[in-house]
Structures are given as structure tokens and as C-alpha cells.
N, C-alpha and C positions, 0 to 999 in steps of 0.2 A: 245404526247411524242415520241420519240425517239423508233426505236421498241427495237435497242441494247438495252437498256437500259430498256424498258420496260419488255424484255425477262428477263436482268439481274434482276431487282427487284422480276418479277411474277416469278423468279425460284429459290430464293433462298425459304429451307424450311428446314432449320434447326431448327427452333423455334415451327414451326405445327410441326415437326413430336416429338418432344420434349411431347408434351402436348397432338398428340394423343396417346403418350404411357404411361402417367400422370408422365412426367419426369419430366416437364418444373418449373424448381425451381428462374426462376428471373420476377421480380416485385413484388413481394410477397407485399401486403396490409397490413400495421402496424395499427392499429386503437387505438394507447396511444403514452405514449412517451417511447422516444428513453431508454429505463432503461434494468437493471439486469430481467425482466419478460416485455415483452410486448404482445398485446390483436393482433391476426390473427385471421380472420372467428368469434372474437365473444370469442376466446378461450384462456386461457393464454400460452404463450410460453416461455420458459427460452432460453433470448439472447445469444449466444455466437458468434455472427457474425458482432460485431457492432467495430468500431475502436472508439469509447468512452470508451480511457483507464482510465482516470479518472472517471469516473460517472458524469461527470458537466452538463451534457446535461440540465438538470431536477433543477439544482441547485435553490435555489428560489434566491441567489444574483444576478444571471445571468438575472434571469427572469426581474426582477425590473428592474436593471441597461437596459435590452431590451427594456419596457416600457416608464424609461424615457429618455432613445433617441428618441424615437417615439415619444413622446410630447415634447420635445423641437425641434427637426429635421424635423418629417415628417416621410413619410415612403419610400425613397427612395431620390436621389439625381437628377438625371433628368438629367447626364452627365457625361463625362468622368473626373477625377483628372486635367486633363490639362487644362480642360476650369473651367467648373462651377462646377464641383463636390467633390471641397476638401471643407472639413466641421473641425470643429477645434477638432472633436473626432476623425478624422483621424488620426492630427499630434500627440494626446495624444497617441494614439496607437503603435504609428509607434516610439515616442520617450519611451516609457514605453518598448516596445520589443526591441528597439536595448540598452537599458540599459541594462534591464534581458540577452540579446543573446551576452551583452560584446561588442558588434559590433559601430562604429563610429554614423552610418543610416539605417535606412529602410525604404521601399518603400511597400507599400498593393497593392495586387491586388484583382481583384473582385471574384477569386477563385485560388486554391493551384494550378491546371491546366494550368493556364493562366501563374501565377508566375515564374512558367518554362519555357513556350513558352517565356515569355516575358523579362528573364534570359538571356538566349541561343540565343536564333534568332538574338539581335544585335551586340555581341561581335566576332562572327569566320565571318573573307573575304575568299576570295579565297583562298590565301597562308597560309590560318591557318587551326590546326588538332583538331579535336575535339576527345578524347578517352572514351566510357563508356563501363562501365560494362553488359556484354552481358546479364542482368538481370534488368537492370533498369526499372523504371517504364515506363507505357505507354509517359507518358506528354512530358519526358523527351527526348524518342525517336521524337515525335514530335516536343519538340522545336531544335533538332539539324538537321529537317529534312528543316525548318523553315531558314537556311543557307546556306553562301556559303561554306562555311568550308568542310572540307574530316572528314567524322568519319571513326572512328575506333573502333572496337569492342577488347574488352581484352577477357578471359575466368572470369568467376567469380570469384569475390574476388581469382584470380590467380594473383602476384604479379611478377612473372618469363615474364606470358603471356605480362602484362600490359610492363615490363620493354623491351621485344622483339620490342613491338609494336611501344614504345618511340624513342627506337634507330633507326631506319627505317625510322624517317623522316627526311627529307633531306630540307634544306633550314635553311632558317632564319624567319618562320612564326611561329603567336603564338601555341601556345601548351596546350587544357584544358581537364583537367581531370573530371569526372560527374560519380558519382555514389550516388545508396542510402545508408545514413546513417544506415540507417534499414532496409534492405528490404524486401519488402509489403509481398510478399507469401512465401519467404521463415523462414523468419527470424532472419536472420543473422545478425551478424553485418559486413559493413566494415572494410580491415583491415586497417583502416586512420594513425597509424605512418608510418606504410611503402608505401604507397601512399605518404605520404608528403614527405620524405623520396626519392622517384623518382623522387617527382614533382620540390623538389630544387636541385635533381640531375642534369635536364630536363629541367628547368627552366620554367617550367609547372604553370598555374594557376590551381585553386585546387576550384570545385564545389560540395557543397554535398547538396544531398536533405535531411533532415531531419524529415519531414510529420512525419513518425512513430518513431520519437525520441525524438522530443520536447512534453514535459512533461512527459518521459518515461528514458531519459538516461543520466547519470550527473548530476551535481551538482543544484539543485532545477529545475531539467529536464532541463540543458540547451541545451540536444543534445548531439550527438557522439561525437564531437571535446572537447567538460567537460570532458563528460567519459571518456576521452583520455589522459586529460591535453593538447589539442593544441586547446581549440577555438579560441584564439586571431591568432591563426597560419593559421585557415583556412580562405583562400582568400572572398568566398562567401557562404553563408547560404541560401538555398530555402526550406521554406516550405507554413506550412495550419492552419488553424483556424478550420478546419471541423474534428478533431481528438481530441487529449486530450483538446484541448481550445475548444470545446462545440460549433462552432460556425459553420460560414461559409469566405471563403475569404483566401489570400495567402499571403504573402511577402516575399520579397527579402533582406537578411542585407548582409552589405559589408562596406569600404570606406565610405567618404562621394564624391571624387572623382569619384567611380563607380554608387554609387546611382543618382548623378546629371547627368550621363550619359545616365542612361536606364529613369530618365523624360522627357527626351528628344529624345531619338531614339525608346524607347519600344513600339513598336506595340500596344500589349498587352495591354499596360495601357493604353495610347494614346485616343484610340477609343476602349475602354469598358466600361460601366458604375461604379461609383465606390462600393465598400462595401455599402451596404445598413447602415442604422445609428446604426437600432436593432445589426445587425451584429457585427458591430465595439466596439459598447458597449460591448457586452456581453463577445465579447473577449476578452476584456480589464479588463473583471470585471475575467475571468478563470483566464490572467496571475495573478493577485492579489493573487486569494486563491492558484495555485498553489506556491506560493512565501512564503504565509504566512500558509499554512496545510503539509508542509512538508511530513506529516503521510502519504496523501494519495498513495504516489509513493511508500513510504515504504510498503503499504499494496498490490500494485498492484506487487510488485514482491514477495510480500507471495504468494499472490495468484495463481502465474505465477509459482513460483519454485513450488508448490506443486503438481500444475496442471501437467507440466513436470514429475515428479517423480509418481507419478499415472497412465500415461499416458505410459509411459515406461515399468513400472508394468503389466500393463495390457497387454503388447506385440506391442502395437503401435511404428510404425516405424514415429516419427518427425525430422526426419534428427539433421540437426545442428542449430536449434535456440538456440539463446539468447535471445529472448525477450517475451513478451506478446500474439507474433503470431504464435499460435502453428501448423503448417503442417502436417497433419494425411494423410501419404501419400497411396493411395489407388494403384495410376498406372494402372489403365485401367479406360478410360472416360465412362464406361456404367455402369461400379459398382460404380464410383464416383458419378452423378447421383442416382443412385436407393438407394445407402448410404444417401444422404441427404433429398431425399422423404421419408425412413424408419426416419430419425428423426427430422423431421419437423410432419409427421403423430403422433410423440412421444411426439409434442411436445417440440422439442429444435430446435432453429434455427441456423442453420451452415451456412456456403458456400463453396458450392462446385466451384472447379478451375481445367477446361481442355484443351485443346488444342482447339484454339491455345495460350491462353496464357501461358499456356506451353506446357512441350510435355505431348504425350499421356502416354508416361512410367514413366512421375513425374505427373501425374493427383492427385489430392490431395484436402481434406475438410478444407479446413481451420478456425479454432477453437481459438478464440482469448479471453482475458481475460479485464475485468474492476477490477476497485480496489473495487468499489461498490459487486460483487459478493460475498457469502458466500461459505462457503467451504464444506458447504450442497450442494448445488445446482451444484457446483464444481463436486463431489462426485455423484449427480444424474445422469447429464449430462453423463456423463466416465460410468458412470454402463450401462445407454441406450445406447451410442455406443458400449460398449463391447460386448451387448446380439444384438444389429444390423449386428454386426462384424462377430461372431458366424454363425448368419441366410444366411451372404453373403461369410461366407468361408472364410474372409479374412488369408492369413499366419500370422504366429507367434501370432495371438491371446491365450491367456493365461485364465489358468482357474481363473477367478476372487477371487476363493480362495485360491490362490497360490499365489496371488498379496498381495499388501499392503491397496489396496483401503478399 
């Protein structure tokens, strides 16, 4: 091997020195399933780190409808969509989502990941700007890096920034706007009128990822552009099956124009293998019950406002969410850490988020809710962090009985 390169690998040690200070809180070992209590070392944990905002993981219609893809399909398709690996629960899927998402078409890819890479990468040339949200998810900075396109960073959900940005470019090349529907760590939401709003100023196409939206936002969770009233308005939809659809796998809705474009230029799909069958199935069977249990999204945002209003009580600074993803913003990477060792030790599993994927003075645990969740367990959770909070000095912690908890 290379010695540069050998040097660079043998010196990174940010991960030993993690775990020789018993810091190191990623891969953690789940030994059941993905639910509101899962088994670590043998022990029960109460989840709060799982982006299973519906509870479907566990579902048993899911499980079946997994099973009999599997005996009818196989367990895998042995190629990419373009050649040998569309199977007819593909198109059941892809025609079933772009009903529910309102949309002309959709297209699956073999992860939410890819779905973006494989979005973005064909559509900006050289003479085109790409604009996201200097918050975007990881994928997304990849598939614009995936181009020939100029990006551009806005300030977040800054709509002043984003309009500076527009005006500035000079030509006659396309023009795409990309940000999250929801975004992952913070939990916000975009502010999508007034994006749309620039983008037919601009004459902008208009990209949003929705991952943390669909099944979470609008009208039988059809995403940000529901909750909006402009889904038929947004240009393109990217999300994922590995969130409130309980599964695994990504798609693209748009046109049927734009979809028959990225079959044929997407990378991504091209030469990836497709959805496994279990996969597609199961997906197919979440979009069902989300469609037909209504309740559950009703109970994920009791769950969610109550949490918020608890959380507040007790002195926690969550910035500005709207959603199910709650940010317990710590701001320094060392008490982030030792925060999510004291309640993993407790018995609650968090995630902790530091720089670099953000900075070190917005370091933050990230604490997310299911609709499956009880308001017990809600309530335990918020009590361990409060007496964790205490132990690590965090500011503005509140005496718990002076709260409403």
C-alpha cells in the first residue's frame, strides 16, 4: 500500500481514542427488533434514536407481505432495474407511491442515499447552478458533488440569502433549488411557499428531499409540499422506505418526462442492484396502513408536542423544531458524548451529533419520537436526561419540580 495513504489511515484515531475514554457511542449491538424498548448487552433499552416514526418496523402485515415476496421472488434480484432486475412488485410500488405522493411517476432506488445521488448527478451541465441549503443532508451534498453544475450554498432556511444567491447568476443556465423537507438534525421545517415563490421568480426547478416527511407531514403524510398545500406544485420528490415505511430503498417522483429521463441517464440506478423483493413488499404493505390508520400520525404528533412541551419545562434548549426530531442541544462535543454514555448506561438510547457534522457550538443529542411510544416511557426518558443534565451541569436546566413533567 501506498505509505501516504498508509500513514493517512494508521493515523487517523478519532474512534480509539473515543472508546479508550469509554466514549465511543456508534455501532451499538441491537439484539430484537427495531421497537419503542430494544435488547443491548442482553438488557432492555427504551429507543429514542430510531427514525421509525410510525412504529411499522415490527408490524406483522409487513412481516407477511416480506415473507410472501420472498416466496414468490426469491431473495434478491441478481441486477440492476435496467437490465434484469424489475420484478412486477417494483412497478406495484412505484405506481402505489406516485398515486399516494400525487405525482405523474416514480422511480425506486436500492437506497434513500442513492435516490439523491441518482436525482442530482444527471440533471445540472456546466452552465447550470445548483442552490442548497447549507444544512442539507449528507447524500445530497454528494449527489451535487456528482456534477458539472456550480452549487451554491444559501444560509438556512434564510430566504433573503437564497434570493441574493439566485440573482447572481448570470446566463441562461438551468437553475435547481434542493433542500430538506425536514431537516434530519435539526428539525425544521423548510420554508417551501417562499422557495416556490423564488423558484417561479427564478424560474428555478424546485428539489426537495422529504425522508423525514413522508409519513410525518400532510395530508395522510404526504410530505412538506401537503402540509403546504403545493405538492402537485413541487417539481421533484426524493425520499426513503428506511423511515416511517419500515423498510429499506429510496425513490424519486416527478413527471413522467423526468422519470423516463433519470431510466435512462441515472447512474445510480443503472448499475445498482434493485430493491430486494422483502424490501418492496413491505413498503408497499407501510404505504397501505399509512393510508388506511390515519390514527397513527395523529398519535405521533401527541407524542411529539408533548415531548416538546416537557422538554422545554425542564429547561432544554431544542431550538426550532417542528417535527418528531427533537435537538437537545448540548454545544460542546465532549459533554455531547459523556451525555449520551450517562443514558445509554440508563438505559435510553439517544444519538449523539458533533462536528463535523455540525459545528462544535451546535453539538446536540438527538432524541426523536415513534407514535408507538407511551407517554410513560416519554416521561422516563425526559426524567433520566433531566437528572444526566444536572450531573453534567448543563445551563438552564430546571428543577423538575418546577416543571410540568
Amino acid at each position: 500500500m501506498n505509505q501516504n495513504l498508509l500513514s493517512k489511515i494508521r493515523g487517523y484515531d478519532v474512534a480509539d481514542s473515543l472508546k479508550r475514554a469509554n466514549l465511543y457511542p456508534y455501532f451499538r449491538v441491537i439484539e430484537s427488533e427495531q421497537d419503542t424498548e430494544v435488547i443491548i448487552d442482553g438488557k432492555p433499552s427504551l429507543m429514542f434514536g430510531s427514525n421509525s416514526y410510525l412504529g411499522l418496523t415490527n408490524h406483522p402485515k409487513l412481516k407477511e407481505a416480506a415473507h410472501r415476496a420472498t416466496d414468490q421472488y426469491g431473495t434478491g434480484c441478481a441486477g440492476s432495474r435496467f437490465l434484469n432486475g424489475t420484478l412486477k412488485i417494483h412497478i406495484e410500488l412505484e405506481e402505489a407511491l406516485a398515486d399516494y405522493l400525487q405525482k405523474e411517476a416514480v422511480l425506486l432506488y436500492s437506497t434513500g442515499f442513492q435516490a439523491n445521488l441518482g436525482a442530482i448527478a444527471p440533471l445540472a451541465g456546466r452552465n447550470d447552478y445548483i442552490f442548497i441549503d447549507e444544512l442539507v443532508h449528507a447524500s445530497i451534498i454528494d449527489g451535487t458533488r456528482l456534477t458539472f453544475g456550480k452549487v451554491v450554498k444559501y444560509r438556512h432556511n434564510n430566504m433573503e440569502s437564497l434570493e441574493q444567491q439566485l440573482r447572481r447568476v448570470e446566463g441562461d443556465g438551468a437553475k435547481i433549488i434542493i433542500m430538506d423537507g425536514v431537516f434530519s438534525m435539526e428539525g425544521d421545517i423548510a420554508d417551501l411557499p417562499n422557495i416556490m415563490r423564488l423558484a417561479k421568480l427564478y424560474d428555478a426547478t424546485v428539489i426537495v428531499d422529504d425522508a423525514h416527511a413522508v409519513g410525518v407531514l400532510g395530508d395522510r403524510g404526504r410530505g412538506t409540499g401537503s402540509h403546504f398545500g403545493l405538492q402537485k406544485e413541487v417539481d421533484i420528490i426524493v425520499g426513503t422506505f428506511s423511515k416511517s415505511l419500515a423498510s429499506l430503498g429510496g425513490f424519486v417522483a416527478a413527471d413522467h418526462d423526468l422519470i423516463n429521463y433519470l431510466k435512462h441517464n441515472s447512474r445510480a440506478l443503472i448499475f445498482s442492484a434493485s430493491m430486494t423483493p422483502a424490501a418492496a413488499a413491505s413498503a408497499l404493505a407501510a404505504l397501505e396502513i399509512i393510508q388506511d390508520e390515519p390514527e397513527r400520525i395523529e398519535k405521533l404528533w401527541t407524542n411529539t408536542n408533548y415531548a416538546m412541551e416537557q422538554l422545554r419545562a425542564a429547561g432544554f434548549e431544542i431550538g426550532h423544531t417542528e417535527s418528531p426530531i427533537l435537538p437537545i442541544y448540548i454545544r460542546d462535543d465532549l459533554k455531547t458524548f459523556q451525555f449520551a454514555r450517562m443514558m445509554a448506561e440508563d438505559g435510553v438510547f439517544v444519538n449523539p451529533v458533533v462536528s463535523p457534522a455540525v459545528r462544535s457550538s451546535d453539538s446536540l443529542i438527538r432524541f426523536s419520537l415513534m407514535a408507538t411510544h407511551t407517554i410513560e416511557q416519554i416521561d422516563r426518558a425526559i426524567e433520566i436526561m433531566h437528572h444526566n443534565a444536572q450531573l453534567l451541569e448543563l445551563h438552564e436546566i430546571r428543577d423538575l419540580e418546577e416543571s410540568t413533567i
